[in-house]
C-alpha positions as CSV (number, residue, x, y, z in Angstrom):
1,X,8.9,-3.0,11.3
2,X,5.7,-4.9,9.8
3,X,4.7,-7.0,12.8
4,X,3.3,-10.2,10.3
5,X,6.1,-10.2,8.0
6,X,6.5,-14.5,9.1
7,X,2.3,-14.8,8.5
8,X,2.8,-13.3,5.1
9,X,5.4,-14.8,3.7
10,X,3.6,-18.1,4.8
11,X,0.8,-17.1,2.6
12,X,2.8,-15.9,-0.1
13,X,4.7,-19.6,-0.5
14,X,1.3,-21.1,-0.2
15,X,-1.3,-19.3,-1.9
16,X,-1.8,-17.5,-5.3
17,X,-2.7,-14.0,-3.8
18,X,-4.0,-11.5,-5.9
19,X,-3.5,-10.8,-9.6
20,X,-5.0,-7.6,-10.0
21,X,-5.3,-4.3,-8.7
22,X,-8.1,-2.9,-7.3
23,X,-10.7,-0.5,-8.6
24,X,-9.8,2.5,-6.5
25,X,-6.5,2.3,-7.7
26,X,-6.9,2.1,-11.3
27,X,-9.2,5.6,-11.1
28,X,-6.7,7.3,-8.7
29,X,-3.4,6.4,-11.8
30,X,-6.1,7.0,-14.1
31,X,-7.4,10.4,-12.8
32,X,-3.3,11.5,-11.9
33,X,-1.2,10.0,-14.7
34,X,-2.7,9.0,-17.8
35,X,-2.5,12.2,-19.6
36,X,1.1,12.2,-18.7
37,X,2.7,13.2,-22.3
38,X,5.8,10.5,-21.1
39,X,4.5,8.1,-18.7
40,X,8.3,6.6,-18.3
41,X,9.1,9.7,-16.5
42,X,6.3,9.2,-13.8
43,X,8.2,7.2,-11.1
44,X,5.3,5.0,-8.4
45,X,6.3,3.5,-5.7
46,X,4.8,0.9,-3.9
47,X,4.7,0.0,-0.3
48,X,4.1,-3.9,0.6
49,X,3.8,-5.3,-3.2
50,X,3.4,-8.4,-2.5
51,X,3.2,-10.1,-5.5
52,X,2.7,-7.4,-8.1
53,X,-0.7,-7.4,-8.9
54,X,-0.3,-3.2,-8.7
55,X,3.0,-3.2,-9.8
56,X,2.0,-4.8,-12.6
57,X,-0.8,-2.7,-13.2
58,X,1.0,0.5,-13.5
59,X,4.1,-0.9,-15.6
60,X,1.3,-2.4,-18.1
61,X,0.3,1.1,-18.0
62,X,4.0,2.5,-19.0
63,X,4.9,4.1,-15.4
64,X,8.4,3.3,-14.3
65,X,7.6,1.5,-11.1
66,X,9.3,0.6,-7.8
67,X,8.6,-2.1,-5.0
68,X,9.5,-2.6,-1.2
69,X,7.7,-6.1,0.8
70,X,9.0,-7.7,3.7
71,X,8.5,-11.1,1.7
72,X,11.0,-12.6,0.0
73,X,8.5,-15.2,-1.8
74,X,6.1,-12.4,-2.9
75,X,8.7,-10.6,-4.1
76,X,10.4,-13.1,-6.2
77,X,6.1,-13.7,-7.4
78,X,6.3,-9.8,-8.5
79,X,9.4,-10.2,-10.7
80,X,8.3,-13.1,-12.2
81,X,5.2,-11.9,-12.9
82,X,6.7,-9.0,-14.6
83,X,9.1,-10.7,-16.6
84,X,7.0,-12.7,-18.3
85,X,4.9,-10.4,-19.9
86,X,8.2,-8.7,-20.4
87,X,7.5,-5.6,-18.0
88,X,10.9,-5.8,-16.4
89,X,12.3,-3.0,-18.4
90,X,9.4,-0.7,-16.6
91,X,10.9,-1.9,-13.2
92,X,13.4,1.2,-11.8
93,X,16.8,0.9,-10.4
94,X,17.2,-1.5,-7.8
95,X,14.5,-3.6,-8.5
96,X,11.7,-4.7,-6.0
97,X,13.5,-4.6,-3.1
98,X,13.0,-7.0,-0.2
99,X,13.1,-5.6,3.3
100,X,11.3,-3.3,6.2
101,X,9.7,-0.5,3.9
102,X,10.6,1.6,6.6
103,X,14.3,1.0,6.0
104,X,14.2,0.7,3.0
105,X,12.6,4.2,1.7
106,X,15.5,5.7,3.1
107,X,17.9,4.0,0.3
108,X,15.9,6.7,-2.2
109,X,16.9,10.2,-2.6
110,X,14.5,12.9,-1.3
111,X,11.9,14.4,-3.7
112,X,12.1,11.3,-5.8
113,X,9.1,9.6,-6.2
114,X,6.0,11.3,-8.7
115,X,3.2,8.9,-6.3
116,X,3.4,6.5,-3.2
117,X,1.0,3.7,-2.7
118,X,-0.6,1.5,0.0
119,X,-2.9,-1.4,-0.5
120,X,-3.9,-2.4,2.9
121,X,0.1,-3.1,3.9
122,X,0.7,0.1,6.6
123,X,-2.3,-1.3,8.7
124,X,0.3,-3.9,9.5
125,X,2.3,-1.7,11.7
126,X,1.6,0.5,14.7
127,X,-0.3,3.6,14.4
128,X,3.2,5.3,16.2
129,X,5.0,3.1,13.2
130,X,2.6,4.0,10.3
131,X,3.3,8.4,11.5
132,X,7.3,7.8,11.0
133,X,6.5,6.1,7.7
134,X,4.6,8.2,6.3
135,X,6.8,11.3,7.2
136,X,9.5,8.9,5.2
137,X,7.3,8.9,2.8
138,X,6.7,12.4,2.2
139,X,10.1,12.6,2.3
140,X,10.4,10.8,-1.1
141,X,7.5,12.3,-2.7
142,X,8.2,15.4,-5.4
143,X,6.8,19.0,-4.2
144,X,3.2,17.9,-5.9
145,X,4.0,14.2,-5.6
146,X,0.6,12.4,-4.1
147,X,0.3,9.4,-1.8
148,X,-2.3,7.0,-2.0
149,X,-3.5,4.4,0.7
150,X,-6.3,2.0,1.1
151,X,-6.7,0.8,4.5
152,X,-9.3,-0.8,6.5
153,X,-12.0,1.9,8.5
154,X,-13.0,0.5,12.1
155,X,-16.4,-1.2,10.1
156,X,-15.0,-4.2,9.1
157,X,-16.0,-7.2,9.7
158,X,-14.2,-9.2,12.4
159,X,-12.0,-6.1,13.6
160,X,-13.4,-7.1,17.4
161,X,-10.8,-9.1,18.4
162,X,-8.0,-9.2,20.9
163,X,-6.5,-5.8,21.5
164,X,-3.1,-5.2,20.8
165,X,-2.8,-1.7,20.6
166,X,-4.3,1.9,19.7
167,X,-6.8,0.8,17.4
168,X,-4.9,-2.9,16.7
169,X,-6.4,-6.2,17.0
170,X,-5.5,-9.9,16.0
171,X,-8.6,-11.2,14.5
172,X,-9.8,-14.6,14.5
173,X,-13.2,-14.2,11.9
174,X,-13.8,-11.7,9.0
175,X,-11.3,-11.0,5.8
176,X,-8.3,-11.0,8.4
177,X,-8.6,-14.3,10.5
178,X,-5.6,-15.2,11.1
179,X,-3.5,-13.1,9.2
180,X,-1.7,-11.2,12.8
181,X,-1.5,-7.8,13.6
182,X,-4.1,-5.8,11.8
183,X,-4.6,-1.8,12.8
184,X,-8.0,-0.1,11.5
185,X,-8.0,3.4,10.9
186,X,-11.3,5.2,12.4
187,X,-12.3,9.3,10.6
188,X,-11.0,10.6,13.8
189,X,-7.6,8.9,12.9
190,X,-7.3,9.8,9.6
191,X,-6.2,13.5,10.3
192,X,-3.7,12.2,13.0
193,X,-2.6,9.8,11.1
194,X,-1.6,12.1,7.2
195,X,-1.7,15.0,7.6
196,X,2.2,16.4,7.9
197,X,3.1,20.0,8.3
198,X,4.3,19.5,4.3
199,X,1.3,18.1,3.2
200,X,-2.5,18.1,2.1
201,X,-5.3,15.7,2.8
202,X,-7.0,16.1,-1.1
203,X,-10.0,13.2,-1.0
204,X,-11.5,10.9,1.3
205,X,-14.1,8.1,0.7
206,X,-15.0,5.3,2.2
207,X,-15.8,1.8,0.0
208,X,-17.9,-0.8,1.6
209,X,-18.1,-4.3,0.2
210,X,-21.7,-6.2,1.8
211,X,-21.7,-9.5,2.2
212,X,-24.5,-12.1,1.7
213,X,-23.8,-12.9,5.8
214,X,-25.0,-9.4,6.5
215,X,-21.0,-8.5,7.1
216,X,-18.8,-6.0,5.4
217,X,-15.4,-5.2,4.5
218,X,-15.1,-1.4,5.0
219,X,-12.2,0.9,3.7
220,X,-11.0,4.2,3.4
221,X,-9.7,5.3,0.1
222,X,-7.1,8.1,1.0
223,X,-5.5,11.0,-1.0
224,X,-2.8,13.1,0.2
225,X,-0.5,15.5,-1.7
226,X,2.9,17.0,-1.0
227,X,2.8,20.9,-0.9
């Protein structure tokens, strides 16, 4: 279960938060999908949309797209969002659905999904929590099927607070003051972490943001396909 599902929605009713989909995730559907001869057949999935900022993204782009976030309010943002640049027809069956991700991947047949994606949402949970998940979501994924994740490395700023956990903290300064349970994800994790018996760990980089404070926002940018 995501651990800050109350913060978020909190911020969701209260704050426009984020439009538009990050860089690293425009080249990975760039790189995977464009040359798709029939991009309604690609099916993406993402994991905590929030919003829609990806979501949006990637139906823009013609991809038949699927959401799962524990926030009511960001959800009901996403289809809005959608439907008024007329996108809704790009949505798949079911909708964005509202609800524990980890529940609710399991509503979706097996070998379903053509790509996965998380945008700093599975730090939220456990690094115990974030294994079954992913196993879930390899699940889902098509034989070739790739899963894409953006999390935060142990670098970022304000990731020093109280412990809560393997690698957890609650931070009170940096990008994630505030904002509950947040897990960071150190080299050494990564391997424990995505790499499944049915799987492949294809690229790893890490994207660092400086600040004029001399801090940074650090993050791995994770690719991992489905044998």
């Amino acid at each position: 279960m995501n651990r800050n599902s109350a913060i978020w929605e909190n911020i969701f009713v209260s704050n426009e938060w984020g439009k538009y989909p990050p860089i690293s995730l425009i080249k990975f559907v760039a790189r995977n999908f464009y040359k798709t001869s029939d991009r309604n057949l690609v099916k993406i999935l993402e994991i905590g949309s929030g919003p829609g900022a990806n979501l949006w993204f990637m139906a823009r782009e013609g991809f038949t797209v699927y959401g799962i976030d524990f926030s009511k309010t960001a959800c009901e943002k996403a289809n809005q969002r959608l439907a008024s640049e007329n996108l809704s027809n790009r949505v798949g069956g079911g909708g964005i659905r509202v609800g524990d991700y980890a529940e609710k991947l399991l509503e979706f047949d097996d070998n379903y999904f053509d790509a996965i994606v998380d945008v700093e949402s599975l730090y939220c949970n456990s690094f115990e929590n974030s294994r079954k998940i992913l196993e879930i979501c390899f699940d889902k994924l098509k034989p070739g099927g790739l899963m894409f994740s953006q999390t935060f490395s142990d670098k970022t700023w304000g990731l020093d607070g109280e412990a809560v956990g393997y690698h957890a903290v609650l931070p009170v300064d940096g990008p994630m003051a505030h904002k509950g349970y947040t897990r960071f994800t150190t080299k050494e994790d990564i391997e424990k972490l995505y790499k499944l018996e049915d799987n492949q760990i294809k690229n790893v980089e890490l994207q660092e943001l400086h600040l004029n404070n001399g801090k940074s926002i650090s993050e791995w940018i994770i690719e991992v396909e489905k044998n």
